[in-house]
C-alpha atoms as an extended CHARMM CRD file, in Angstrom:
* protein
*
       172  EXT
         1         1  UNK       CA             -2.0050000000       -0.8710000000       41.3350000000  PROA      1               0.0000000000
         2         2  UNK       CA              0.7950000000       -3.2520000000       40.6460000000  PROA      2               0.0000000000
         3         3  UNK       CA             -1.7680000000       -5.6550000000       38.9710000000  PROA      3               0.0000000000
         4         4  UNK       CA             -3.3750000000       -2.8210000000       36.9990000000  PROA      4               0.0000000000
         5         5  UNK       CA              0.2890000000       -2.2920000000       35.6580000000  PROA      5               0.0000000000
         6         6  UNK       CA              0.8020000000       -6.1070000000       34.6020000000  PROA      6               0.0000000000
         7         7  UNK       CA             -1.9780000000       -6.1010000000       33.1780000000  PROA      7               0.0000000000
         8         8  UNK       CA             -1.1860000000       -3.2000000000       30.9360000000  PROA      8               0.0000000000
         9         9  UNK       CA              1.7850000000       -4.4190000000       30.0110000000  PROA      9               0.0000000000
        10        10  UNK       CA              0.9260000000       -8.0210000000       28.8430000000  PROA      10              0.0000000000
        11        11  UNK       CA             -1.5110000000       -6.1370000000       27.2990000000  PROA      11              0.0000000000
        12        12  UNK       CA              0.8540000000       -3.9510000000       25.2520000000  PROA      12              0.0000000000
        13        13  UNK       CA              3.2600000000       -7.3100000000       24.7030000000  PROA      13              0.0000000000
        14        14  UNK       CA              0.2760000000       -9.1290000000       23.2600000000  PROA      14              0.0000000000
        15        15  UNK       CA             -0.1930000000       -5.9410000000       20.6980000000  PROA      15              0.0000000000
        16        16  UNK       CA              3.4370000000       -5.5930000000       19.9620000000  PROA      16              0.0000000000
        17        17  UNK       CA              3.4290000000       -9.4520000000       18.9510000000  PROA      17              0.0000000000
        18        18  UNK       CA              1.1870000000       -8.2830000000       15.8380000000  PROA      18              0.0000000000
        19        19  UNK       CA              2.8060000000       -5.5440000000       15.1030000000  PROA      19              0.0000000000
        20        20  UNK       CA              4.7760000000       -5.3060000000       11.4260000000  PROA      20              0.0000000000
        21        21  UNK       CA              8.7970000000       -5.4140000000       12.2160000000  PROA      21              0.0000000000
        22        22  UNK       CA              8.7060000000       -2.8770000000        8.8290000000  PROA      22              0.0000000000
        23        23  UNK       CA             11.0330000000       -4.7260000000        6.5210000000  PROA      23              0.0000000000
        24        24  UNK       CA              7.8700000000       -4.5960000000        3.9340000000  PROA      24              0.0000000000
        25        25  UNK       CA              6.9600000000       -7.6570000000        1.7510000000  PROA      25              0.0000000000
        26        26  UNK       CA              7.9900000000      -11.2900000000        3.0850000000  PROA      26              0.0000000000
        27        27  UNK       CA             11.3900000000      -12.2500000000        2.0280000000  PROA      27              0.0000000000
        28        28  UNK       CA             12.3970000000       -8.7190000000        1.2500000000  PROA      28              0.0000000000
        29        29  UNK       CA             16.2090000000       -7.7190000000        2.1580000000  PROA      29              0.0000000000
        30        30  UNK       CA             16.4460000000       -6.4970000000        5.9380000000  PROA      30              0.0000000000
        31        31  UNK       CA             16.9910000000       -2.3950000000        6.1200000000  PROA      31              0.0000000000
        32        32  UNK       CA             19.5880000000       -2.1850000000        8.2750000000  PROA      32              0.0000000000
        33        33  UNK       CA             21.4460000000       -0.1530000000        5.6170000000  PROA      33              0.0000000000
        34        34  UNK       CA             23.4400000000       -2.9290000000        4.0400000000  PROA      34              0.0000000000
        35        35  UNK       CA             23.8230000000       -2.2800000000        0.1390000000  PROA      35              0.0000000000
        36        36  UNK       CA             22.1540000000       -5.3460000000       -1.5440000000  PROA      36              0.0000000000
        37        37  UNK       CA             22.9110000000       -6.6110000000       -4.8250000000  PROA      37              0.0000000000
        38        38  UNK       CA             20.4050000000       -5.3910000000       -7.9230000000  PROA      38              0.0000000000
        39        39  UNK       CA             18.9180000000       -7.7990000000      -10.1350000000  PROA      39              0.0000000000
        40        40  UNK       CA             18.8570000000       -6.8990000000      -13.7930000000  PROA      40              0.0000000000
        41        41  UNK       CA             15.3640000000       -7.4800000000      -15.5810000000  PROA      41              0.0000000000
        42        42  UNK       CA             13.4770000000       -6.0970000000      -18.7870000000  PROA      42              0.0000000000
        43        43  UNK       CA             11.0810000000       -3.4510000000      -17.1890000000  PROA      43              0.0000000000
        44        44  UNK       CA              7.3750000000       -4.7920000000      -16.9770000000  PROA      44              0.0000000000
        45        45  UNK       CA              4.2800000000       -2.7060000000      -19.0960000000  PROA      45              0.0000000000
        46        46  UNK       CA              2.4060000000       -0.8470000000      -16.9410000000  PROA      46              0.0000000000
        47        47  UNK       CA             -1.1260000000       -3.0030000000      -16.7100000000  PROA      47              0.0000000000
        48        48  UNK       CA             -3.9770000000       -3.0640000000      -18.6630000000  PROA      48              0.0000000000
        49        49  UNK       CA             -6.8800000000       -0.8910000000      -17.5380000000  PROA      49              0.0000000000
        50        50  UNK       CA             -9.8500000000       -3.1530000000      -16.2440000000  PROA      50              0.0000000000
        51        51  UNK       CA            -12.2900000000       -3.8300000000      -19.0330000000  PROA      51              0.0000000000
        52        52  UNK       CA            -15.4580000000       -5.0800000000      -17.4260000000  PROA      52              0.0000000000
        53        53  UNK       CA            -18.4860000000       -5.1670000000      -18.9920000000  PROA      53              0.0000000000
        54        54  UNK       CA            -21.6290000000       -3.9500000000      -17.5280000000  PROA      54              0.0000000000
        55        55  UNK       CA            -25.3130000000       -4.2240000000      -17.9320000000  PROA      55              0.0000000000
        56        56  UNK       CA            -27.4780000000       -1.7970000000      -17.8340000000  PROA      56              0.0000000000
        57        57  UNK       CA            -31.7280000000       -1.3460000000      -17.1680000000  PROA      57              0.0000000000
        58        58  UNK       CA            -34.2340000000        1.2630000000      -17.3150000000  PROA      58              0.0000000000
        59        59  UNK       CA            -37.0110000000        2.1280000000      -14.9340000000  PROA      59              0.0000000000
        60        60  UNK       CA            -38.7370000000        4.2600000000      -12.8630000000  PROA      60              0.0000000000
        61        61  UNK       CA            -38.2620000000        4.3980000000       -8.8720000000  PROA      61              0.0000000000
        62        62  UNK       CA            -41.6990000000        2.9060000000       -7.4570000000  PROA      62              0.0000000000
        63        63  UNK       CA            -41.1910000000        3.5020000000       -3.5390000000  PROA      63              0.0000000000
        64        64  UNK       CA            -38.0540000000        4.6040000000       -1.5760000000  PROA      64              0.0000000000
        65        65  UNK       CA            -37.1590000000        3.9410000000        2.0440000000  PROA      65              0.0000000000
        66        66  UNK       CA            -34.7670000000        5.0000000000        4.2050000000  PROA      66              0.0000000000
        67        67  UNK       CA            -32.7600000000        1.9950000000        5.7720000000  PROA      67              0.0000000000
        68        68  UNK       CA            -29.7410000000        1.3360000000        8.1970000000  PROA      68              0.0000000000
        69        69  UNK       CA            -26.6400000000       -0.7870000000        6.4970000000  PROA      69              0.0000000000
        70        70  UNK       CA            -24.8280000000       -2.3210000000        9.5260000000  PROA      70              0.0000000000
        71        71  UNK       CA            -21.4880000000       -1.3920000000       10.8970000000  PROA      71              0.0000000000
        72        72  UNK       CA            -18.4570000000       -3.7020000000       10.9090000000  PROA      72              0.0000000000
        73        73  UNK       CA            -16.7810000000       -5.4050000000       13.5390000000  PROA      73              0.0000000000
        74        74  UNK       CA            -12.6830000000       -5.4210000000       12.7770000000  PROA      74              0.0000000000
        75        75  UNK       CA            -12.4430000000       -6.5060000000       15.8000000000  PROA      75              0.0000000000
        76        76  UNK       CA            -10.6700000000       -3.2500000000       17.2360000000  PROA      76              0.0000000000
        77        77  UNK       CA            -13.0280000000       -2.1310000000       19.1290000000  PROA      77              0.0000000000
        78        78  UNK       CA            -13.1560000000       -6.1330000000       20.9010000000  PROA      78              0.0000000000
        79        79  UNK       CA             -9.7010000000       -5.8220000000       21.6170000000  PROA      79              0.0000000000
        80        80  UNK       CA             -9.6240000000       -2.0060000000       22.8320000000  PROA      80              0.0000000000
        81        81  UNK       CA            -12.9830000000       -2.7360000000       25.1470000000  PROA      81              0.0000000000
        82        82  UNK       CA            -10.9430000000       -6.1270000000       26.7120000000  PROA      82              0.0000000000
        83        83  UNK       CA             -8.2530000000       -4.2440000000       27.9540000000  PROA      83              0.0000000000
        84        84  UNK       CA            -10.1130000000       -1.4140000000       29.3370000000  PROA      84              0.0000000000
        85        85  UNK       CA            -12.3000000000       -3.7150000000       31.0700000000  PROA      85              0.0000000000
        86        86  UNK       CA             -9.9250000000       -5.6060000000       32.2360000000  PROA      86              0.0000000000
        87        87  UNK       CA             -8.1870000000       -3.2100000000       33.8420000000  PROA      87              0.0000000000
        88        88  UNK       CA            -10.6760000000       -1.4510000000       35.2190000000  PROA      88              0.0000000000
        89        89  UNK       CA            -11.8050000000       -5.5520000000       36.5030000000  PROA      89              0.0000000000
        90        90  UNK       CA             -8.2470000000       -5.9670000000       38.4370000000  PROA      90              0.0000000000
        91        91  UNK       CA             -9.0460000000       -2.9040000000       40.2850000000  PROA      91              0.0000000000
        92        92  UNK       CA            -11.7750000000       -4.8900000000       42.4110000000  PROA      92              0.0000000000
        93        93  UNK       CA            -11.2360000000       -6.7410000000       45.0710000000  PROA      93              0.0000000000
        94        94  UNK       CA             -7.8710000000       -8.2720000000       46.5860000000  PROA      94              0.0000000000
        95        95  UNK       CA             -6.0830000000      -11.4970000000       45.4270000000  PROA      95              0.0000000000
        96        96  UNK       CA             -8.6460000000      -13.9290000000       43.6280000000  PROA      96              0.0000000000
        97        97  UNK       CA            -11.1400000000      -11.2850000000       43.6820000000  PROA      97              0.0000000000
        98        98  UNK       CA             -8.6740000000       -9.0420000000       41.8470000000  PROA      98              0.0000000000
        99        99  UNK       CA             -8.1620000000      -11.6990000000       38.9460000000  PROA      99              0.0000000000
       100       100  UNK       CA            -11.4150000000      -12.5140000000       38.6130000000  PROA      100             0.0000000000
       101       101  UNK       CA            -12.6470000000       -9.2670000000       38.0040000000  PROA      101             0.0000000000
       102       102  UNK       CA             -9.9570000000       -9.0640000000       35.4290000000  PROA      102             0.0000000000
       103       103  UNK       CA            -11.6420000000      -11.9220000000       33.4270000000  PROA      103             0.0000000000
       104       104  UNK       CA            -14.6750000000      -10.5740000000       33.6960000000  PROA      104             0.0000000000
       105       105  UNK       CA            -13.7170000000       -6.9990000000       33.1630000000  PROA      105             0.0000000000
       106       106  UNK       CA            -12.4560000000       -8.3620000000       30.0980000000  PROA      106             0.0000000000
       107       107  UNK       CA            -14.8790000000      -10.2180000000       28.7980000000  PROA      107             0.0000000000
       108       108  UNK       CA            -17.4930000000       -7.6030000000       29.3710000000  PROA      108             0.0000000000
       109       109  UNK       CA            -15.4610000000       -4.9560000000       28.0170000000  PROA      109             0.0000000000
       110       110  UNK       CA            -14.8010000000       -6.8860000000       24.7320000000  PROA      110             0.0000000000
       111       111  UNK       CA            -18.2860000000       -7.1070000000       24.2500000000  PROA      111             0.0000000000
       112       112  UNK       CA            -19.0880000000       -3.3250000000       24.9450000000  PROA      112             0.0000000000
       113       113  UNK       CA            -16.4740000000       -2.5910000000       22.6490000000  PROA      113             0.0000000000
       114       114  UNK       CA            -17.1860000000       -4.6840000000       19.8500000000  PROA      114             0.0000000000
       115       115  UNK       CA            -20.9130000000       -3.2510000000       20.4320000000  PROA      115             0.0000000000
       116       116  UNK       CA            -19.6650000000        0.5540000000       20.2220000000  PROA      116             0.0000000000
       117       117  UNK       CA            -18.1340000000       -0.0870000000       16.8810000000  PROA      117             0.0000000000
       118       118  UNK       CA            -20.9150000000       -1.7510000000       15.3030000000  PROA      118             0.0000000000
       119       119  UNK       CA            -22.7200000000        0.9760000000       16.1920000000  PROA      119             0.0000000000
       120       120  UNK       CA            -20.3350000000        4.0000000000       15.1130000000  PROA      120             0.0000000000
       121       121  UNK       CA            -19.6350000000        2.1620000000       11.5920000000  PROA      121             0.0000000000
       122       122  UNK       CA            -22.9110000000        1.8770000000       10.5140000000  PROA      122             0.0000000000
       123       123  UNK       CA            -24.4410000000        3.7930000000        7.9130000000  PROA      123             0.0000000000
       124       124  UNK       CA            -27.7180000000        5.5070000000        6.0650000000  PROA      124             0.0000000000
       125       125  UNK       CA            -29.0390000000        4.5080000000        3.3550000000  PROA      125             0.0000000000
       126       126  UNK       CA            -31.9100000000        3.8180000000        0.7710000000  PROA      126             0.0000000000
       127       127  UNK       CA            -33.7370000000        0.9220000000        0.2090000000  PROA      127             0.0000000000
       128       128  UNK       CA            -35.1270000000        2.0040000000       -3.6560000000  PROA      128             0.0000000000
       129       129  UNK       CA            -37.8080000000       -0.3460000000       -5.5310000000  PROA      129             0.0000000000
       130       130  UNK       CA            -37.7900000000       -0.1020000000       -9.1450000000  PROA      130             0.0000000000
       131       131  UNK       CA            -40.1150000000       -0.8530000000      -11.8430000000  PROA      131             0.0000000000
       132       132  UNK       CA            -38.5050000000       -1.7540000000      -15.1220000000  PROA      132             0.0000000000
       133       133  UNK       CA            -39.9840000000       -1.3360000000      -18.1930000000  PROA      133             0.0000000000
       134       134  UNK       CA            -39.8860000000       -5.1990000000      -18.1950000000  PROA      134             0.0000000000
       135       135  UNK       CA            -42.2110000000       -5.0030000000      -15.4750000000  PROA      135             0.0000000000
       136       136  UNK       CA            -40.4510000000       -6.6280000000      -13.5020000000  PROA      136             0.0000000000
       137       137  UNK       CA            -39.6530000000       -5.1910000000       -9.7720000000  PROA      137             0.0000000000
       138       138  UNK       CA            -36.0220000000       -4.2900000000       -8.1800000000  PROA      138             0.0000000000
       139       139  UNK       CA            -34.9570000000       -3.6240000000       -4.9010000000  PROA      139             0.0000000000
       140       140  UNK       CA            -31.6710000000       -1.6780000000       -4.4180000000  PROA      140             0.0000000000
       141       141  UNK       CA            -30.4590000000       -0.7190000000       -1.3120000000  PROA      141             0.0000000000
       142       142  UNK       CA            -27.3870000000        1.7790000000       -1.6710000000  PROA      142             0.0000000000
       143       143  UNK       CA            -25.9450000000        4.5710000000        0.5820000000  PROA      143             0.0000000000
       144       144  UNK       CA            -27.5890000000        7.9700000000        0.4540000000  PROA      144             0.0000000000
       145       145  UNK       CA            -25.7250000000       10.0810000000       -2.1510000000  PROA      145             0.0000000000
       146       146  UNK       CA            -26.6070000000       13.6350000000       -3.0200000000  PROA      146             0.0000000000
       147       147  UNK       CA            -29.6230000000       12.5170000000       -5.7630000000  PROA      147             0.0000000000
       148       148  UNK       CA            -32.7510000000       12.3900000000       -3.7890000000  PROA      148             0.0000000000
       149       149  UNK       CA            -34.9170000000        9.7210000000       -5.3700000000  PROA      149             0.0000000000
       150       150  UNK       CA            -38.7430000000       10.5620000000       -5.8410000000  PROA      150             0.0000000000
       151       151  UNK       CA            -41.0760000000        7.8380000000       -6.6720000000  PROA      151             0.0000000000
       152       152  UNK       CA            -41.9360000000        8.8110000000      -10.3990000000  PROA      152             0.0000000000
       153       153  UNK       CA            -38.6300000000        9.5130000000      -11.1600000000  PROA      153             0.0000000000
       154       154  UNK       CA            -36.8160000000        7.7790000000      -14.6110000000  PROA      154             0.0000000000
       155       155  UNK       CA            -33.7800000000        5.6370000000      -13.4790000000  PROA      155             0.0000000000
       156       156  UNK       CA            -31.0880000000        3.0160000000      -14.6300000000  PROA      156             0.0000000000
       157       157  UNK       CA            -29.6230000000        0.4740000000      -12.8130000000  PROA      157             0.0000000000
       158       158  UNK       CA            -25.8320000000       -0.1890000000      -13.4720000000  PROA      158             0.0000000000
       159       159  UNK       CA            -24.8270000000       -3.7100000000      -13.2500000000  PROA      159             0.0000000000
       160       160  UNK       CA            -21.3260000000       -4.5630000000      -12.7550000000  PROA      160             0.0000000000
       161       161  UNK       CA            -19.3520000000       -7.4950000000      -10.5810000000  PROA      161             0.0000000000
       162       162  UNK       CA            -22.7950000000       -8.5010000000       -8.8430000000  PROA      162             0.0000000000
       163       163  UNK       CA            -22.9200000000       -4.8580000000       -7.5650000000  PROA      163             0.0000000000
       164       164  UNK       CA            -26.3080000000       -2.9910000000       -8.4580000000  PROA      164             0.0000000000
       165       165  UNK       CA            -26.2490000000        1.1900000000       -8.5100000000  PROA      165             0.0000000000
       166       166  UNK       CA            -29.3010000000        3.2330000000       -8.9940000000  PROA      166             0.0000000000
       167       167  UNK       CA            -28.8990000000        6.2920000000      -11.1830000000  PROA      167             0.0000000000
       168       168  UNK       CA            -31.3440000000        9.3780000000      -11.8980000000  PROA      168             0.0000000000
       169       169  UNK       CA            -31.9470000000        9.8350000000      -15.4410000000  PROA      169             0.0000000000
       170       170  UNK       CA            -31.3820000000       13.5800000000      -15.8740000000  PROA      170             0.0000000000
       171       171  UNK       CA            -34.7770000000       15.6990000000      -17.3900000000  PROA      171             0.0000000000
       172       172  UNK       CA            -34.0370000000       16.9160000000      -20.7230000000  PROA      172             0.0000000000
């Protein structure tokens, strides 16, 4: 048990090590209430709004297929599953056999973790081919939204910072 707890709490002491001491953006004044001199300066405009171009094609949806995108790997779900395991590993045995289960309980739980939230961030989507009027064929995959897309139907594809959306062309 005494084990289990050390190994608990270098785990917490490795997570504290990344966590943000608060005082906000690098070199910012510490907040430990002292008042801090102001700087004077001429107020900035407020940004331009983003003026990107973007192309857009015609066409109707050949074939549509329902695909899986895959799920990410922030490498929470590592982290959470190597402490677990390794926990639950320095419960076996006695001495050696204690800290080797520990490694291994670690290792294996990293992996089940990092597994598990692969497979909880995926998502659906649709794989839709497109004939333009160029003739020429598209493939678009894209998450499933609330337009179901019918092969027949009259679309456009949006264009726009190497991103490709498919949009039904309402019937009129």
């Amino acid at each position: 048990m005494l084990r289990a707890a050390c190994v608990i709490a270098a785990s917490a002491a490795l997570l504290a090590g990344c966590a943000s001491n608060g005082s906000g953006e690098e070199g910012d004044p510490p907040r430990d209430g002292t008042p801090q001199p102001q700087e004077r300066s001429e107020p900035k405009p407020p940004p331009s709004p983003p003026r990107n171009e973007k192309t857009v094609r015609f066409g109707t949806v050949d074939s549509v297929r329902a695909v899986t995108l895959p799920g990410t790997n922030s490498g929470v779900g590592a982290v959470v599953g190597g402490v677990v395991g390794g926990v639950a590993g320095s419960e076996v045995g006695k001495g050696r056999g204690s800290a080797v289960g520990a490694v291994l309980g670690s290792v294996a739980g990293s992996m089940a973790g990092e597994a598990i939230e692969g497979k909880l961030t995926q998502r659906d989507a649709l794989e839709i081919l497109v004939e333009l009027n160029t003739g020429e064929l598209r493939a678009i995959v894209q998450e499933v939204s609330a337009d179901a897309f019918q092969p027949g139907d009259r679309v456009r594809l949006v264009t726009g910072g190497g991103i490709t959306r498919v949009e039904k062309i309402p019937n009129n």
